[in-house]
C-alpha positions as a Markdown table, in Angstrom:
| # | Residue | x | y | z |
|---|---|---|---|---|
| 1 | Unk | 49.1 | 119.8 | 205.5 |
| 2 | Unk | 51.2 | 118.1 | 208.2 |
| 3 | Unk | 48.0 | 117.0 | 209.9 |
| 4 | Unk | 46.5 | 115.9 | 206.9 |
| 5 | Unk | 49.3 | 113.8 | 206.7 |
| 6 | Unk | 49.0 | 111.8 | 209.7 |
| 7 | Unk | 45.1 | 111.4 | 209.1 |
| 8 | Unk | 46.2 | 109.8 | 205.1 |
| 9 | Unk | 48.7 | 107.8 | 206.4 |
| 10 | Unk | 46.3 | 106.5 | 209.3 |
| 11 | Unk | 43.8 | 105.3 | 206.4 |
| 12 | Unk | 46.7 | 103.5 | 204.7 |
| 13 | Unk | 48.1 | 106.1 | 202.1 |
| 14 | Unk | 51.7 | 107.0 | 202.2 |
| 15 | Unk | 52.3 | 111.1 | 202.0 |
| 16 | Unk | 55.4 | 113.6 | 201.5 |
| 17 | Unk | 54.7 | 117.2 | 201.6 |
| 18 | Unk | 56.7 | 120.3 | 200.8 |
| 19 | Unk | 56.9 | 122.4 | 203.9 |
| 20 | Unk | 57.4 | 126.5 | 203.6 |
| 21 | Unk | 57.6 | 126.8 | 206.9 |
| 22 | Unk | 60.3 | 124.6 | 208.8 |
| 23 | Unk | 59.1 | 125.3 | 212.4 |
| 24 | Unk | 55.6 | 124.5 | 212.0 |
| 25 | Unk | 56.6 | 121.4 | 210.5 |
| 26 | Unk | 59.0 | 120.3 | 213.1 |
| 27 | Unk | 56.2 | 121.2 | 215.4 |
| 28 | Unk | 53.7 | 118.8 | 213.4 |
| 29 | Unk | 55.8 | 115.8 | 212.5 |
| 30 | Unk | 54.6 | 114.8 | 209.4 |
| 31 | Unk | 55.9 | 111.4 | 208.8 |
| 32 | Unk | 57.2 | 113.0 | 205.5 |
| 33 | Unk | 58.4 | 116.6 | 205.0 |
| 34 | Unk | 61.0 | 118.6 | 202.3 |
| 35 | Unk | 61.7 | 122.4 | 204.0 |
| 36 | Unk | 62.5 | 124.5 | 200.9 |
| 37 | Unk | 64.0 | 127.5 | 200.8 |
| 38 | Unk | 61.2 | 130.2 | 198.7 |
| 39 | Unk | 58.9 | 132.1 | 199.4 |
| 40 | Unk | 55.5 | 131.2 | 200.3 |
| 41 | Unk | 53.0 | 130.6 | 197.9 |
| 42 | Unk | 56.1 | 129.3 | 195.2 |
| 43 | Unk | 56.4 | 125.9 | 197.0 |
| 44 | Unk | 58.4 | 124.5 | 193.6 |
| 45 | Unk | 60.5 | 127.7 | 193.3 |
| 46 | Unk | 60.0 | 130.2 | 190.3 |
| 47 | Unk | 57.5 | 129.8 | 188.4 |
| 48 | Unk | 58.1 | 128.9 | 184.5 |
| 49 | Unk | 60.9 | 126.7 | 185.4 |
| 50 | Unk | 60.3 | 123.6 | 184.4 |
| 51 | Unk | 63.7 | 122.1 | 185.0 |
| 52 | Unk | 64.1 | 122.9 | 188.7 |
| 53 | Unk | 60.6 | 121.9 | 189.8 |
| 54 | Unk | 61.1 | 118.6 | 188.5 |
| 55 | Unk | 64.2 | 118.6 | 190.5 |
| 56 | Unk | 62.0 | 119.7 | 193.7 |
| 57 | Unk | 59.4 | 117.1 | 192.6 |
| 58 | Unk | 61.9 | 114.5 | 192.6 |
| 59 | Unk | 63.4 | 115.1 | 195.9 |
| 60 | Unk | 60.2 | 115.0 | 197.7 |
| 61 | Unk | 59.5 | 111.4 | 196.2 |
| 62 | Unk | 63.1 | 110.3 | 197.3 |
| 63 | Unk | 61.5 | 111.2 | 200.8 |
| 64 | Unk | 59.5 | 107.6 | 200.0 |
| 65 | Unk | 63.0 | 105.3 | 200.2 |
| 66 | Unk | 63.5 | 106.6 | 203.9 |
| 67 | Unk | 62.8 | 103.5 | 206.2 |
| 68 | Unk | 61.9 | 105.0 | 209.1 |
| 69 | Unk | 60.1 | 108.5 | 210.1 |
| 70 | Unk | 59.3 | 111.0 | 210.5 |
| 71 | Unk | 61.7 | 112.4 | 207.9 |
| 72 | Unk | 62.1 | 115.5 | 207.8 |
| 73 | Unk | 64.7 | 116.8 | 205.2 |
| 74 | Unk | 65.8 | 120.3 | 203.6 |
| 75 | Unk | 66.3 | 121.2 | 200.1 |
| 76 | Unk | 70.0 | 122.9 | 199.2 |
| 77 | Unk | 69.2 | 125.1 | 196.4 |
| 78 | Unk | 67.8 | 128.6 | 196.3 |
| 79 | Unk | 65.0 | 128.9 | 194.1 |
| 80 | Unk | 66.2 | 131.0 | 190.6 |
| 81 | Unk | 65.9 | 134.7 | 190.4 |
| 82 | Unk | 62.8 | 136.0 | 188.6 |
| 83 | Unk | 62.7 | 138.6 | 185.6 |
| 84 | Unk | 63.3 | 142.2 | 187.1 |
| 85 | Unk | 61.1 | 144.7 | 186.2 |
| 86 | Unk | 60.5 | 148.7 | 187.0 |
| 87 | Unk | 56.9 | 149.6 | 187.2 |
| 88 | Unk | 56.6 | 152.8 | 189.0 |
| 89 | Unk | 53.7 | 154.8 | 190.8 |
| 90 | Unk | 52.6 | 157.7 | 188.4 |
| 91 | Unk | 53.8 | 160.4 | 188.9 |
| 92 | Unk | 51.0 | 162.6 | 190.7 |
| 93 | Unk | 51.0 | 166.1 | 191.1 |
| 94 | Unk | 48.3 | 167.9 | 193.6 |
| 95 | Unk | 48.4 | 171.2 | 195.3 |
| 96 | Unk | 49.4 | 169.4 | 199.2 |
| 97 | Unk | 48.3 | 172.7 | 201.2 |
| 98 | Unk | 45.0 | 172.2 | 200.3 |
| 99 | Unk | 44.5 | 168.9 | 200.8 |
| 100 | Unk | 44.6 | 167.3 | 204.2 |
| 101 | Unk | 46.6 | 163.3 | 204.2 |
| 102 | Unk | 43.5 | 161.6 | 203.5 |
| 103 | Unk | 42.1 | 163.5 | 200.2 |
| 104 | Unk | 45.6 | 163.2 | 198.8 |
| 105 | Unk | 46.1 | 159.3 | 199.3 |
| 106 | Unk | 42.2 | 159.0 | 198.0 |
| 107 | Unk | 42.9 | 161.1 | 194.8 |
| 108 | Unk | 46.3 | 159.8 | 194.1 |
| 109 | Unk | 45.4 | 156.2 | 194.4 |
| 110 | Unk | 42.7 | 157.1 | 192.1 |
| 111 | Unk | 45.3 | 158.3 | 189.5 |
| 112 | Unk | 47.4 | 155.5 | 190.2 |
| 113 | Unk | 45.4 | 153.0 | 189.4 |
| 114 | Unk | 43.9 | 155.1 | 186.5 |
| 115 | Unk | 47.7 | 155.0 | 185.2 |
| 116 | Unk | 48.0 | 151.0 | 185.7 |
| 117 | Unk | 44.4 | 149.5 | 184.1 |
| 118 | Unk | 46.2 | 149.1 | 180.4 |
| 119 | Unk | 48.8 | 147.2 | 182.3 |
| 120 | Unk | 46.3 | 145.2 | 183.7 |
| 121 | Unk | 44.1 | 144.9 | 180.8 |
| 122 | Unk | 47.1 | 143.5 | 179.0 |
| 123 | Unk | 47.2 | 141.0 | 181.7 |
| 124 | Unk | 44.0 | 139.9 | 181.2 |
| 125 | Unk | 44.1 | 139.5 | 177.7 |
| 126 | Unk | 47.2 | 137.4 | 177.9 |
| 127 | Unk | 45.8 | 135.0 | 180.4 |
| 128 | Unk | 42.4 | 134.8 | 179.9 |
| 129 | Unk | 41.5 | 135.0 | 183.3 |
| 130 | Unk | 41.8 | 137.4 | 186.4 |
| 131 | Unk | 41.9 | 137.2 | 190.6 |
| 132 | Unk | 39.9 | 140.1 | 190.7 |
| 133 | Unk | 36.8 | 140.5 | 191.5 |
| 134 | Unk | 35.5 | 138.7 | 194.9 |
| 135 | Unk | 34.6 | 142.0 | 196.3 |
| 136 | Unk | 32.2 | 142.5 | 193.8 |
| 137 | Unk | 33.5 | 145.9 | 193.3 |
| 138 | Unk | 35.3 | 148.0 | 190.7 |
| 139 | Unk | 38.9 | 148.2 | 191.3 |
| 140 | Unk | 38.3 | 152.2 | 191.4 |
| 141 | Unk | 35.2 | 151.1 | 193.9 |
| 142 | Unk | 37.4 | 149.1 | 195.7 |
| 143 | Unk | 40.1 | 151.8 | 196.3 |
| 144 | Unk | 37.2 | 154.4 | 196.9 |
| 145 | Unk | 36.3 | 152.3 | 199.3 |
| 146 | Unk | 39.6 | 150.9 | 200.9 |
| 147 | Unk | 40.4 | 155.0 | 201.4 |
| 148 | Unk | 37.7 | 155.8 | 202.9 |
| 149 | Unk | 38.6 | 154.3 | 206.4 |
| 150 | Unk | 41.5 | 156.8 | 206.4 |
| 151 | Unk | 38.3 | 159.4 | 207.2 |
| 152 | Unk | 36.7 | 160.3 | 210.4 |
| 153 | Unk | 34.1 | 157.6 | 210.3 |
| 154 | Unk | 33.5 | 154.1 | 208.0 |
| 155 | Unk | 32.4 | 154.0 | 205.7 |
| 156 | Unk | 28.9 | 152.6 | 204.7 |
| 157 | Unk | 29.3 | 148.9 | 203.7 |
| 158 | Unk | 28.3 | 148.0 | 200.0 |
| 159 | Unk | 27.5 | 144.6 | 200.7 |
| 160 | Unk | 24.6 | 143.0 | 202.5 |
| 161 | Unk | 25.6 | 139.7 | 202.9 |
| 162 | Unk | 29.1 | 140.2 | 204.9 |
| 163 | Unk | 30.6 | 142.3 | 207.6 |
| 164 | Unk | 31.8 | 145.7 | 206.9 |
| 165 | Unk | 35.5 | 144.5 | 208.0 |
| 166 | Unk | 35.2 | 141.3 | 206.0 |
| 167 | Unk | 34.1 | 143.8 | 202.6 |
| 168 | Unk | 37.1 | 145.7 | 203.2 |
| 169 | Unk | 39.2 | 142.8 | 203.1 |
| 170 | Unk | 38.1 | 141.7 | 199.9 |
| 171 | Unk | 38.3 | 144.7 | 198.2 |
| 172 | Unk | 42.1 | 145.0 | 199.5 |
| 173 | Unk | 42.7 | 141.8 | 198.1 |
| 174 | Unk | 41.5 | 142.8 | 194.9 |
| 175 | Unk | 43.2 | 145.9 | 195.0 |
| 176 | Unk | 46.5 | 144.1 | 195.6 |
| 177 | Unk | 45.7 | 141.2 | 192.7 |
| 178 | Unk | 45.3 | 144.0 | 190.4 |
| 179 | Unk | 48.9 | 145.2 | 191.0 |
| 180 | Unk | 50.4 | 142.4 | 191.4 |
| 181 | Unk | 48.9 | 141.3 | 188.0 |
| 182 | Unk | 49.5 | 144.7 | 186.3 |
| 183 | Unk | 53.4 | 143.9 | 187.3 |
| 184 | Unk | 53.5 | 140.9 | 186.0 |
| 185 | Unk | 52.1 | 142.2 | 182.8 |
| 186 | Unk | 54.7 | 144.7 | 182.4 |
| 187 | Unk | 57.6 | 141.6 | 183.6 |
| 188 | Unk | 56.3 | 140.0 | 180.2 |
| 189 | Unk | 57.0 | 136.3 | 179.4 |
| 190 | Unk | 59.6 | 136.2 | 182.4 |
| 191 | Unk | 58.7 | 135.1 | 186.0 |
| 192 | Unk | 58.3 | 138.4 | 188.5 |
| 193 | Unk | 60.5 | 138.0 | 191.5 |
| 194 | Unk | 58.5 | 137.5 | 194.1 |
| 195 | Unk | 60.7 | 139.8 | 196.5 |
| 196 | Unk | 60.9 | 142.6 | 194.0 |
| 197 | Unk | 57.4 | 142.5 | 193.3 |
| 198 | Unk | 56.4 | 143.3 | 197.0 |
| 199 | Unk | 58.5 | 145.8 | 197.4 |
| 200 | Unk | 57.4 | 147.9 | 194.3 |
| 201 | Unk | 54.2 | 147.4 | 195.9 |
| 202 | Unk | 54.7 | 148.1 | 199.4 |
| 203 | Unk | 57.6 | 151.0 | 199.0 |
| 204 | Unk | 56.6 | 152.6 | 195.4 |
| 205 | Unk | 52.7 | 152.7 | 195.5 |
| 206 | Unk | 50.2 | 154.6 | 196.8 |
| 207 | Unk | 48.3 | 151.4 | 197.5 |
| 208 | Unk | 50.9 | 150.5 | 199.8 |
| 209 | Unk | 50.9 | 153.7 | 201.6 |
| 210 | Unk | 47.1 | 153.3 | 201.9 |
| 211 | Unk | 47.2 | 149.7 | 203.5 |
| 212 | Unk | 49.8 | 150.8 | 206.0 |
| 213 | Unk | 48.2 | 153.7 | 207.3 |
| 214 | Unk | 45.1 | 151.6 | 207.6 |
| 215 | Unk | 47.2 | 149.0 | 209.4 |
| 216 | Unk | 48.3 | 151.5 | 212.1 |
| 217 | Unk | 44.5 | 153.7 | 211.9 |
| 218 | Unk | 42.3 | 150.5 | 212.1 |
| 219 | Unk | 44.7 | 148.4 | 214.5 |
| 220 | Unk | 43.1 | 150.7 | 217.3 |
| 221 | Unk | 39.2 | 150.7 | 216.4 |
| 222 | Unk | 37.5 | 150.0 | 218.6 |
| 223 | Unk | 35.3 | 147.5 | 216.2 |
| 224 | Unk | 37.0 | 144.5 | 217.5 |
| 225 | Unk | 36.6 | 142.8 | 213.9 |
| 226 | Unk | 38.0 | 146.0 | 212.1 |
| 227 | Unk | 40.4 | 145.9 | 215.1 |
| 228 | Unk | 41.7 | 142.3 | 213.3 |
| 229 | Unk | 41.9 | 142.6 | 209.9 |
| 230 | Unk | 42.9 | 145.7 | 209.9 |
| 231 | Unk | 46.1 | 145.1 | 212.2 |
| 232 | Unk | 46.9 | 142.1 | 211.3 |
| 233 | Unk | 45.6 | 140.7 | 207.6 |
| 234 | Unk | 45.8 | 143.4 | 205.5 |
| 235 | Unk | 49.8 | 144.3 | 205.3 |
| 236 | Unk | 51.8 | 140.6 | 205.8 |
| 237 | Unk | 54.5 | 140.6 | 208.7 |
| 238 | Unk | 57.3 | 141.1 | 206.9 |
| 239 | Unk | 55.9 | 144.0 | 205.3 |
| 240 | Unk | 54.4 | 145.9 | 208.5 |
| 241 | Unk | 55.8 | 149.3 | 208.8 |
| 242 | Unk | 57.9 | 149.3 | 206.0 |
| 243 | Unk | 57.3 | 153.4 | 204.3 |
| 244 | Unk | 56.5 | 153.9 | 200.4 |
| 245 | Unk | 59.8 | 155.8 | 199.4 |
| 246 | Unk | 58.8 | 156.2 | 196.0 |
């Protein structure tokens, strides 16, 4: 956005952006900039709170009285807490001698996400819409799929028009809007705080475990584009490494 700044403002249209990240912007120089605080994705701060994204709204349109740039100028307040919610793994019970690590994580992701559909379907009546679905895949496809890169071998791909590393990324990212919107069905009315949210999902679901055993597996294929979004864009930064507990 900071370079699409300076190309606006070159054609004559004055800009101020909110920036999540306050290095890249200092790096750009947008000629207008407010650095706030929240998480990315949330650049107004919780969601459903009508009175402080006004106030976040409002401070990026002061940014319009400065006289000379590039401004660059940070917002004081935290953004609010979100509604807290439990929503736990089910509870999944299998015989572990006779299962090596892979069948387990394939059979209790199955369960798991078995246990969470009316969660989800609640979600989707509620809001009329869904994120899932770009795979074009079932979520239980999708996880069939996903697990079965924790095997010996890939899997086939079930898609004919993109790469086999570029499928499994889309079914991941279904896989992960399906919890995340199963969570927020169970928050209710109330905004899910962000923070909480991921880590239910990274350190309380089976899903979680999955992803970061495919993080660490498919980091060292030799499939250079496997190699990539496996190591790199299927478990953010922040989340890399971090063990499911639950």
């Amino acid at each position: 956005m900071g370079g699409l700044s300076h190309y606006l403002e070159g054609a004559g249209l004055p800009t101020a952006h909110i920036s999540l990240i306050r290095e890249h912007t200092e790096q750009i120089r947008p000629p207008r900039a407010l650095w706030v605080p929240f998480e990315l994705g949330r650049p107004l701060g919780a969601p459903g709170d009508a009175a402080f994204q006004r106030r976040v709204l409002r401070r990026v349109l002061s940014l319009f009285e400065a006289e000379n740039g590039p401004v660059l100028e940070d917002f004081e307040e935290e953004a609010p807490a979100g509604a807290a919610f439990e929503l736990l793994a089910c509870p999944v019970s299998f015989d572990t001698e006779e299962l090596d690590a892979t069948e387990r994580r394939r059979r209790a992701l199955a369960a798991e996400i078995e246990a969470l559909e009316p969660e989800y379907r609640r979600a989707v009546e509620a809001r009329g819409r869904t994120t899932v679905g770009p795979s074009g895949l079932s979520v239980p496809e999708a996880a069939e799929f996903t697990a079965a890169f924790l095997g010996e071998n890939p899997p086939d791909n079930p898609r004919t028009d993109v790469s086999l590393a570029y499928a499994l990324r889309l079914a991941v990212e279904d896989l992960k809007a399906f919890y995340i919107e199963a969570a927020a069905a169970r928050a209710g009315q109330g905004a899910v705080d962000g923070s909480a949210l991921a880590d239910w999902f990274w350190q309380k679901t089976t899903a979680g475990e999955v992803l970061q055993a495919l993080r660490v597996k498919l980091g060292q294929s030799l499939d250079k584009e496997l190699q990539i979004v496996g190591g790199f864009l299927l478990v953010p930064m922040s989340q890399a490494g971090r063990t499911t507990n639950g």
